[in-house]
C-alpha positions as CSV (number, residue, x, y, z in Angstrom):
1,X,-45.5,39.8,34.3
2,X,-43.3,42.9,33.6
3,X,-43.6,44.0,37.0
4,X,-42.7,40.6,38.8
5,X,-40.0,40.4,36.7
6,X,-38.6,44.4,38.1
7,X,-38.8,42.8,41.3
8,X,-36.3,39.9,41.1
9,X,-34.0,41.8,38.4
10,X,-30.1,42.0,40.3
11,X,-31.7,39.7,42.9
12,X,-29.4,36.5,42.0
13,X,-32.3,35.1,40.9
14,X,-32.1,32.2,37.8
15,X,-35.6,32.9,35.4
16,X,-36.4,29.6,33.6
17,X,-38.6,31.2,30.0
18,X,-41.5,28.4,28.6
19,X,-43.4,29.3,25.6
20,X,-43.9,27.8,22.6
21,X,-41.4,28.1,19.7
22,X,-41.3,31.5,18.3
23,X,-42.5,33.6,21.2
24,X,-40.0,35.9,21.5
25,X,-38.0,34.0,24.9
26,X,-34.8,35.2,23.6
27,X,-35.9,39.1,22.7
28,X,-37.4,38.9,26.6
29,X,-34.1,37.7,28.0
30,X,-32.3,40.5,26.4
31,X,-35.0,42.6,27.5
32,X,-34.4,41.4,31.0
33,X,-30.9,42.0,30.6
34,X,-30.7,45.5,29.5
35,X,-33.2,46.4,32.5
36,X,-30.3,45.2,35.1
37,X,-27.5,46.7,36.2
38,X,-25.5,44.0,34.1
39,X,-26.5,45.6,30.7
40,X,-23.0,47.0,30.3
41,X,-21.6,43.7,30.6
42,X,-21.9,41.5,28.1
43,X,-25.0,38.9,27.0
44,X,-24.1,35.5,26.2
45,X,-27.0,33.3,24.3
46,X,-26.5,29.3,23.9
47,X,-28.8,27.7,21.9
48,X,-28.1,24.1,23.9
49,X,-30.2,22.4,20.6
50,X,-28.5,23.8,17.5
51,X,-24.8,22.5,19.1
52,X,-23.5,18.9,18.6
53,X,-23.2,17.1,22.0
54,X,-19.5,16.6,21.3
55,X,-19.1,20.2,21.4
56,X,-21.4,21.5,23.8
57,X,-19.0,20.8,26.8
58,X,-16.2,22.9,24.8
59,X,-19.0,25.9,23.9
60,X,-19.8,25.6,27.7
61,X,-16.7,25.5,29.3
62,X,-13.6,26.5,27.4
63,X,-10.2,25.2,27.3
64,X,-6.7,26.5,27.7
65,X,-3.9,26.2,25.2
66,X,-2.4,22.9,24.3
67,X,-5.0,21.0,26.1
68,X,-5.8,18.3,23.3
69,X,-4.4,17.7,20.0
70,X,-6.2,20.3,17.3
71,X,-6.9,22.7,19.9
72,X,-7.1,25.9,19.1
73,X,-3.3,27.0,20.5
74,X,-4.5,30.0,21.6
75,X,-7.2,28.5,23.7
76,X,-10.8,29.2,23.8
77,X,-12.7,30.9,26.4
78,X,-16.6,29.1,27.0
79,X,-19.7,30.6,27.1
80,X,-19.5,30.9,30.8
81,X,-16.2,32.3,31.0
82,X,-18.0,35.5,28.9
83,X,-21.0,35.9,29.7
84,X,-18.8,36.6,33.5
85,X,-20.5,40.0,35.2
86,X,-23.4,39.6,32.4
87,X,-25.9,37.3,31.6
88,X,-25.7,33.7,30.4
89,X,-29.0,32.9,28.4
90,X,-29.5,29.0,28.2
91,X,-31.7,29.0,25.0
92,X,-33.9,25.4,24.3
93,X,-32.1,23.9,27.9
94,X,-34.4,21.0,27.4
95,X,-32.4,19.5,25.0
96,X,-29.1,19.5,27.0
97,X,-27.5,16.2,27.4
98,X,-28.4,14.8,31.0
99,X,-24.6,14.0,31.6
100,X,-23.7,18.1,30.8
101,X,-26.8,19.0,33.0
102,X,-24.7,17.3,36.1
103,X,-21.8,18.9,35.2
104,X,-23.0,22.6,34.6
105,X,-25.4,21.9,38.1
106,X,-22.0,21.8,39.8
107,X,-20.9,24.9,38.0
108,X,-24.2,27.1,38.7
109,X,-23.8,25.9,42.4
110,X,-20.3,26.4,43.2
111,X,-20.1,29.4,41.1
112,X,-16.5,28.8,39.4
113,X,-15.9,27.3,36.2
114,X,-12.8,24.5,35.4
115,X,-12.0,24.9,31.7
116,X,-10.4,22.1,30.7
117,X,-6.3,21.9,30.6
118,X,-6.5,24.7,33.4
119,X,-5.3,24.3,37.1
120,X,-7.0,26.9,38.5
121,X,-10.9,27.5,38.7
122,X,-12.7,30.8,37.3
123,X,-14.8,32.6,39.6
124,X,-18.4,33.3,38.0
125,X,-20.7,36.1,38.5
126,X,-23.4,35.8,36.2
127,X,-27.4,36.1,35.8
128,X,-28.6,32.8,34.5
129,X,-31.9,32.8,31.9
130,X,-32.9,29.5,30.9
131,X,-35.4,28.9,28.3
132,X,-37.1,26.0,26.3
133,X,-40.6,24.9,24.5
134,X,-40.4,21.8,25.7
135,X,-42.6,20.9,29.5
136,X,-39.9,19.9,31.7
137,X,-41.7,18.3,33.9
138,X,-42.4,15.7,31.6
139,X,-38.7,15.4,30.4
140,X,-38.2,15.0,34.5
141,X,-40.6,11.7,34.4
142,X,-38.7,10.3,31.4
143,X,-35.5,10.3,32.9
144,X,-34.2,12.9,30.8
145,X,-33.9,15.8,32.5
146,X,-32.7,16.1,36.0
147,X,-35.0,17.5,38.5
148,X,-32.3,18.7,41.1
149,X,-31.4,21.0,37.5
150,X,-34.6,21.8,36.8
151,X,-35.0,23.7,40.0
152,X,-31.3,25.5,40.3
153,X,-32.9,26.7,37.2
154,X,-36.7,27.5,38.1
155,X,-35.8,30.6,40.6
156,X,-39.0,31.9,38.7
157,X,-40.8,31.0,35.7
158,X,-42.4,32.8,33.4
159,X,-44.5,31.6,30.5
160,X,-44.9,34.0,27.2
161,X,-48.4,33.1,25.7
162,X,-48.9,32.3,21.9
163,X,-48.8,35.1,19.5
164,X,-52.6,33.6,19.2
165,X,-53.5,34.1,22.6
166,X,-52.4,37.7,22.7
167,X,-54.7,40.6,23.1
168,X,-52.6,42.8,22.2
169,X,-51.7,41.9,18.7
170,X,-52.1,45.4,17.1
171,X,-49.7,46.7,19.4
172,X,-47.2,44.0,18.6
173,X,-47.4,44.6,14.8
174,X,-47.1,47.9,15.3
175,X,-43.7,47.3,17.5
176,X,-42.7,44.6,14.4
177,X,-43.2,46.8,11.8
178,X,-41.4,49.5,13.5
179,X,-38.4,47.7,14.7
180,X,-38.2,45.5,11.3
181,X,-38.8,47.8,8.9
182,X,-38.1,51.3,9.7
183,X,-34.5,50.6,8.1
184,X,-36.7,50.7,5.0
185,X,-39.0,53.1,5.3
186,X,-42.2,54.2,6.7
187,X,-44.6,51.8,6.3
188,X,-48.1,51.8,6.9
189,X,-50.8,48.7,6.9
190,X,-54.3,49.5,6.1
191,X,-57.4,48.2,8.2
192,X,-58.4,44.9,6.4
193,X,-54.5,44.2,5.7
194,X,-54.2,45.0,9.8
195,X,-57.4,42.5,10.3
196,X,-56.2,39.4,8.7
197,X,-53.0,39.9,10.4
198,X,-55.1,39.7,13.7
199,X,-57.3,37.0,13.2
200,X,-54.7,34.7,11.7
201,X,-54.0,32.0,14.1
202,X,-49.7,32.1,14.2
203,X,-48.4,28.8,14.3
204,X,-44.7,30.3,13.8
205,X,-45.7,33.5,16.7
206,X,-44.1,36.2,16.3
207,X,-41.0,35.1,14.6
208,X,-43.5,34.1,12.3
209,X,-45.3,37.3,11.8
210,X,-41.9,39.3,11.3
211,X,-41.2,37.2,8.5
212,X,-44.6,38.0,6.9
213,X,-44.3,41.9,7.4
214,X,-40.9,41.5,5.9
215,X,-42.2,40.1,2.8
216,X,-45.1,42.3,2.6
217,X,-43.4,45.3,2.4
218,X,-41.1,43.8,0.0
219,X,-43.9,43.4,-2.3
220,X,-46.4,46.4,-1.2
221,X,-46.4,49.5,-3.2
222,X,-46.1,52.9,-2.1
223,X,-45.1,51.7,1.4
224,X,-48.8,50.8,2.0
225,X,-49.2,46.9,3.1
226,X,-52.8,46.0,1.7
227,X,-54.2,42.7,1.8
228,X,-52.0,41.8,-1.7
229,X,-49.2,42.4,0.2
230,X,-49.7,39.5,2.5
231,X,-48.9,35.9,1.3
232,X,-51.1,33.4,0.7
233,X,-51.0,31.5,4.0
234,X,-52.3,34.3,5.8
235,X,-55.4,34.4,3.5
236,X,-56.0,31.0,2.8
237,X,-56.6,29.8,6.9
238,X,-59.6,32.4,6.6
239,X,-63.5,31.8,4.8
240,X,-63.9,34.8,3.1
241,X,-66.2,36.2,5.6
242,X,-63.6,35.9,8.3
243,X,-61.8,39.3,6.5
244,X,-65.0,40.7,4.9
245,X,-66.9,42.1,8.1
246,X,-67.1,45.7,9.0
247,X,-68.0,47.9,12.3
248,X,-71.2,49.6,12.5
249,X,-72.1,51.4,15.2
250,X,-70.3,48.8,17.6
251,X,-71.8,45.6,15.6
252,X,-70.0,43.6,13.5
253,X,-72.1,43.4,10.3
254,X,-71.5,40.1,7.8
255,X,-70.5,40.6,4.4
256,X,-72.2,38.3,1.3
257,X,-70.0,35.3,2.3
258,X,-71.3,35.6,6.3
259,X,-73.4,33.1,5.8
260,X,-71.6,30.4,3.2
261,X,-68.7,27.9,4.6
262,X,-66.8,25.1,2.9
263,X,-68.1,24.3,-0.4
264,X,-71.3,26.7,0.1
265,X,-68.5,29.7,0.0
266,X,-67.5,27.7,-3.7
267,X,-70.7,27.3,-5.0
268,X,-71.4,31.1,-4.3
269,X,-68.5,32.1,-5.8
270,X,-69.3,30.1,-9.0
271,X,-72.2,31.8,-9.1
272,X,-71.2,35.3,-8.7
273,X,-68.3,34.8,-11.5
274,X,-70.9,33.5,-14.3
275,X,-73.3,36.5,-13.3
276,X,-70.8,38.7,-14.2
277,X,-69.6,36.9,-17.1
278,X,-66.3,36.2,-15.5
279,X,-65.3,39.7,-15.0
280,X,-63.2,39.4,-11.6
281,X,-63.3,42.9,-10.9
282,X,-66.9,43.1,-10.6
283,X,-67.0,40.0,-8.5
284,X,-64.6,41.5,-6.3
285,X,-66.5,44.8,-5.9
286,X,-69.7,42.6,-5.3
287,X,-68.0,39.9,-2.9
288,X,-66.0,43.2,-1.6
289,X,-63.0,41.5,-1.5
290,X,-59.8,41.7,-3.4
291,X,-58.8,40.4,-7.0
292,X,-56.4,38.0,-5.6
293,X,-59.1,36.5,-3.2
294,X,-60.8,35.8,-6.1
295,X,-58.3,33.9,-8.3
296,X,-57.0,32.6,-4.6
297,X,-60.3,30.9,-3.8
298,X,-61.0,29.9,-7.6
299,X,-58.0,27.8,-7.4
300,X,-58.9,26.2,-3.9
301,X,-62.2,25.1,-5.4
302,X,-60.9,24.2,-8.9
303,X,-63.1,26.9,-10.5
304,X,-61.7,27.5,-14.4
305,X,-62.8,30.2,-16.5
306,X,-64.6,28.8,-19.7
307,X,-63.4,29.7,-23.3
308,X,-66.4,30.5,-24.7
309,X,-68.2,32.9,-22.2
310,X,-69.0,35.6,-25.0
């Protein structure tokens, strides 16, 4: 994908970005900025979602001084007006209004902007990145999205796969942690904090999983992420034998709970708590997994300590 993407970079080319929500379609724009010649210009980022439609128009296309009553008197410059010699990155473009779509279609063609209360059009020289999580072509068959638009946009698509679908996931926590938390210190995960992180499925992607190593080191001692460091969510969408397995000589041997699912994994863990008379460390050590695991899966399965176990 990288190297497609060299190819068409200063090539007037618009790049339309699909992916599901947390992906990282921005933090690729920008990367697809800075590798052009227009990364000393500056780049522009409209999230076409998070901005009413009675002000989208204004965001987009400016206005001049004294052009309606409670205008700023100054005047406003729109986004195209700056991102002008740089890049404009149209962030969630599925959600534009279909009247606005018609309007910036013109604009992207013609390449000159009309802000409004001026007389004379702004010439536009500008990289255009669109991006959204939405399938366009579907919007296209509802009527609410215009297909002429679509493909002034589409000069070449690229899809970023789910944080789930990556195979390299280690190397992206590894970026995360160094990007996100080096400000803080040198942090370091250790291998079965590192292996839940892998395994877990990312609904959120990676905006999700730079959340989590936030927090993590927030609570982790020494600067050493363990599996206590990681919240609850990350633990809980796993068995226990999901994070209990270990390489051997290139197999992957199953830990006590291999063979237990659903409330078999309960009912062993019952029974491995009155063995040892309730004594969590000991189950831990024997289930080989961590305290928390413990009182995390006693809750899940409703398991309470008796009163009189001595």
């Amino acid at each position: 994908m990288a190297r497609q993407v060299l190819q068409v970079i200063d090539k007037d080319i618009p790049i339309l970005i699909t992916g599901e929500t947390g992906t990282g379609k921005e933090a690729f724009a920008r990367a697809i900025h800075d590798a052009s010649s227009r990364a000393g210009h500056a780049f522009i980022a409209l999230n076409c979602a998070a901005i009413p439609e009675t002000l989208i128009e204004s965001e987009l296309f400016g206005y001049r001084s004294g052009s309606f009553t409670g205008a700023n008197k100054n005047g406003m410059k729109g986004k195209l007006e700056l991102a002008n010699g740089g890049t404009l990155f149209l962030d969630e473009i599925g959600d534009m209004p279909v009247q606005l779509q018609t309007r910036l279609l013109r604009v992207l063609a013609e390449r000159e902007t009309m802000p409004l209360g001026a007389t004379e059009p702004t010439a536009l020289d500008l990289q255009v990145i669109s991006a959204t999580h939405q399938d366009l072509r579907a919007r296209i068959d509802q009527k609410e999205f215009r297909e002429d638009f679509y493909y002034r946009l589409n000069g070449m698509a690229l899809k970023l796969p789910p944080l789930r679908e990556r195979t390299d996931k280690s190397a992206i926590i590894a970026n995360v942690v160094r990007r996100e938390l080096q400000h803080l210190g040198d942090y370091q995960i250790d291998e079965k904090a590192r292996q839940a992180l892998e395994m877990y499925h990312w609904p959120g992607n990676i905006r999700q999983l730079m959340s989590v190593l936030k927090y993590a080191a927030a609570v982790s001692e020494n600067n050493l992420i363990t599996l206590d460091s990681l919240p609850d969510e990350i633990l809980d969408h796993h068995s226990l034998d999901a994070l209990d397995t270990e390489q051997e000589t290139g197999v992957v041997k199953e830990k006590a709970l291999s063979k237990y699912a659903g409330s078999h994994e309960g009912q062993l863990l019952l029974d491995t708590l009155k063995k040892h008379r309730w004594n969590i460390t000991t189950v831990s050590e024997e289930l080989n997994i961590c305290r928390s695991t413990v009182y995390r899966k006693m809750k899940k399965y409703n398991i309470v300590q008796p009163n009189d176990i001595y």
